[in-house]
C-alpha positions in Angstrom: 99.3 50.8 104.7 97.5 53.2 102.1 97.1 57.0 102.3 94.0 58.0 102.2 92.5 61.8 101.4 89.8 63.7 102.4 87.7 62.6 99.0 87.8 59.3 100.5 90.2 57.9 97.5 93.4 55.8 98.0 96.3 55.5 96.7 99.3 53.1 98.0 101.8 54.0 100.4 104.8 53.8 98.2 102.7 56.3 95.5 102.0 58.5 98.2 105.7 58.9 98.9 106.8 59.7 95.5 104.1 62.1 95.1 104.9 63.9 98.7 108.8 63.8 97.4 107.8 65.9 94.1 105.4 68.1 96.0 108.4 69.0 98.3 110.4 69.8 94.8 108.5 72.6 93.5 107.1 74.0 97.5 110.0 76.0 97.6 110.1 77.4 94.1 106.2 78.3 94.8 107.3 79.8 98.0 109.9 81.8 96.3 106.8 83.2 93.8 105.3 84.6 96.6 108.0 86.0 98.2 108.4 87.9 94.8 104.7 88.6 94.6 105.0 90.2 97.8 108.1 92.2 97.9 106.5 94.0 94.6 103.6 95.0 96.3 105.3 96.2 99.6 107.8 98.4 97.2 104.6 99.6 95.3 102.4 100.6 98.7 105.5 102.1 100.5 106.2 104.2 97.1 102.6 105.1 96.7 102.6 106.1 100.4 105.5 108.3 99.9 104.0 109.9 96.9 100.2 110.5 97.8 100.4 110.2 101.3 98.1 107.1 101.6 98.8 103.5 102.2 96.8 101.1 99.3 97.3 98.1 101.2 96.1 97.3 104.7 97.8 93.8 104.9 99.3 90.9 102.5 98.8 86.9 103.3 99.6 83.6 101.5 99.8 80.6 101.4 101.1 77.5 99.0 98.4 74.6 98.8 99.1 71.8 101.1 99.3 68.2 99.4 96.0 67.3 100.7 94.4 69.9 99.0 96.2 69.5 95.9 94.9 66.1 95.1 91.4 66.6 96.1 91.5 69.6 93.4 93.0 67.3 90.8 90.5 64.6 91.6 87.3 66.9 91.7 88.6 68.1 88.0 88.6 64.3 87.3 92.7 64.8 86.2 94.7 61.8 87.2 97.1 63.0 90.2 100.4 63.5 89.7 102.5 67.0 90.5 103.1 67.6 86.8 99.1 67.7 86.3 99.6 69.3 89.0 102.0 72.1 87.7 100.1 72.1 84.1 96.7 72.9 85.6 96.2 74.6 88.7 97.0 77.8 88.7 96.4 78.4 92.5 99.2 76.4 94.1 100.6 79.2 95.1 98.1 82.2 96.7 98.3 85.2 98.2 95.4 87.6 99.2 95.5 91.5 99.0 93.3 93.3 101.6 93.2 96.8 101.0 91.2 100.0 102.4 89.2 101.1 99.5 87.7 99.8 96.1 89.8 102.3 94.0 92.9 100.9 95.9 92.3 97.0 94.1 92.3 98.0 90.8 95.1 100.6 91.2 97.4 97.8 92.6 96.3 95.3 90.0 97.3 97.8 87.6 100.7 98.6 89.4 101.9 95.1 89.3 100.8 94.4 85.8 102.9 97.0 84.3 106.1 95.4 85.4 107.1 94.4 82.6 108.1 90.8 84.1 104.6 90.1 85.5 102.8 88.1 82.9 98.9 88.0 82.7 97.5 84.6 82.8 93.6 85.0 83.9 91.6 87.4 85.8 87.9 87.2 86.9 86.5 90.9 88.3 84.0 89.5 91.1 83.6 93.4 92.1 82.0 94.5 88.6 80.4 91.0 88.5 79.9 89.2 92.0 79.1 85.5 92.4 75.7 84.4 93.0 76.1 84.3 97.2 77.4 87.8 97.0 81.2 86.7 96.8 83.4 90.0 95.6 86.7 90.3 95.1 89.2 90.4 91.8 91.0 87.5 91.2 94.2 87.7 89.0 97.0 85.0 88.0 100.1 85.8 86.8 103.1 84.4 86.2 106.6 86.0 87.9 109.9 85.1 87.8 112.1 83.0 90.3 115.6 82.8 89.7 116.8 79.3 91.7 120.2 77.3 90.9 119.0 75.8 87.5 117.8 79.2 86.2 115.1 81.4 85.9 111.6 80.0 86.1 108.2 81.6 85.6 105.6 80.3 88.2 102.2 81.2 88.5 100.7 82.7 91.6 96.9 83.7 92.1 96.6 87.1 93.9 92.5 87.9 95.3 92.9 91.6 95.6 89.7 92.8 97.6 88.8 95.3 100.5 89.1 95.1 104.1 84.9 95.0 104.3 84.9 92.2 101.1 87.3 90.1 103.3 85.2 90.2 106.5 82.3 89.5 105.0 84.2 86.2 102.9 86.0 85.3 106.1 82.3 84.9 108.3 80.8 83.2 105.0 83.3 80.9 104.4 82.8 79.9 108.5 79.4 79.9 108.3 79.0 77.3 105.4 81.9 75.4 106.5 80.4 74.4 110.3 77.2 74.1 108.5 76.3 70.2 108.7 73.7 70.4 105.9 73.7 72.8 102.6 72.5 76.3 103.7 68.8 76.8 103.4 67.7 79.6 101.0 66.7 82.2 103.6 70.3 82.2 104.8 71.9 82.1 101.4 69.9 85.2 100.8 70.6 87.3 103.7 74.2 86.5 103.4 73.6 88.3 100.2 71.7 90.7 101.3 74.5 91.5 103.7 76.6 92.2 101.1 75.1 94.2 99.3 75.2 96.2 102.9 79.2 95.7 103.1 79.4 96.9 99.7 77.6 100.1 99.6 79.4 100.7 103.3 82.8 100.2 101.1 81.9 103.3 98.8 80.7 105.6 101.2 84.0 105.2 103.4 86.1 105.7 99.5 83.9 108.6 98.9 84.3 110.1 102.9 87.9 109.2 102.5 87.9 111.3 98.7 86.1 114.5 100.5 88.2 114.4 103.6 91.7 114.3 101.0 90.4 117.0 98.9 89.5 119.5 102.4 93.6 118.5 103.0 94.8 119.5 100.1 92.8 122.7 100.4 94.4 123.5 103.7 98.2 122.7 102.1 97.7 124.9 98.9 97.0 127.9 101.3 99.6 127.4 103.5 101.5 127.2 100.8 101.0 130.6 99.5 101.3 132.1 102.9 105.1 134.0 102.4 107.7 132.8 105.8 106.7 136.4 107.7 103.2 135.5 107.6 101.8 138.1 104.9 100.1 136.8 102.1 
């Protein structure tokens, strides 16, 4: 009996067990990645919150790419399938998505993260200062973190998409919308999807800049009852 993927490709039965075997090897060290990944940022919004009294991140998730997946991504990149090729060339294997409340809160827990001095740079791609074609925002970043297992410590790549709570709705209902759809989108919809976020996007700015005045009235209020002396003169 042969396994078969969603390409329509084969491979034997006795390959696909020696592949799912190695894939099973390095799960958990990419697991471990994003465990790291994600205790980082939960230290670095719970700090922030302490600090400026406002919560950068609205909500973490992840995932590590299922087999499947992996060797449809190999085979679309015409790379023969293995889990080293694997390991050597996707960088996404292991993925975890930021949502956060404002634009201003992406880049400011991109930078955060980077300046660990243990979190290494490997690619980013700003689809905020330069979206995709369909409208697509969001800024991508891989870097590579340490995982200390049994044989040592181990830098593993781990693909964070950092975007807003509005840039994941509107990603979330495209991704659904061209995924049910049975034939390629037709033009008019591509553009209105485009059109809506453009919408989303200047929606995300004017809640930052609502969210900026409303701060600024608050500190107002706490530098004056600050000068206000315990008996109440000033």
């Amino acid at each position: 009996m042969s396994e078969q993927s969603r390409s329509g490709r084969w491979m034997d039965e006795s390959a696909f067990e020696e592949l799912r075997f190695d894939y099973m090897q390095i799960r958990g060290v990419y697991q471990a990645a994003i465990r790291e990944i994600d205790a980082r940022l939960k230290t670095l919004d719970s700090e922030f919150s302490y600090r400026h009294r406002h919560n950068p991140i609205h909500h973490i998730e992840s995932r590590v790419k299922s087999l499947p997946s992996i060797v449809k991504k190999l085979r679309s990149l015409g790379i023969p399938v293995s889990i080293i090729n694997a390991k050597k060339n996707l960088h996404d294997i292991a993925g975890v998505r930021v949502v956060c409340r404002y634009v201003d809160d992406i880049y400011r827990i991109a930078n955060l993260l980077l300046s660990q001095d243990d979190v290494l740079l490997i690619q980013e791609k700003d689809y905020i200062k330069n979206p995709k074609e369909n409208g697509y925002r969001s800024l991508h970043i891989v870097v590579d973190v340490p995982v200390y297992m049994i044989e040592g410590r181990l830098f593993t790549p781990v693909e964070i998409q950092i975007r807003t709570v509005a840039m994941d709705f509107w990603a979330t209902l495209e991704h659904g919308i061209r995924y049910k759809a049975s034939e390629e989108v037709p033009d008019s919809i591509v553009h209105e999807l485009r059109e809506c976020a453009d919408v989303i996007t200047d929606t995300d700015y004017r809640m930052q800049r609502i969210f900026k005045a409303l701060q600024m009235v608050h500190d107002r209020e706490e530098e004056e009852e600050a000068e206000i002396e315990p008996d109440g003169r000033p």
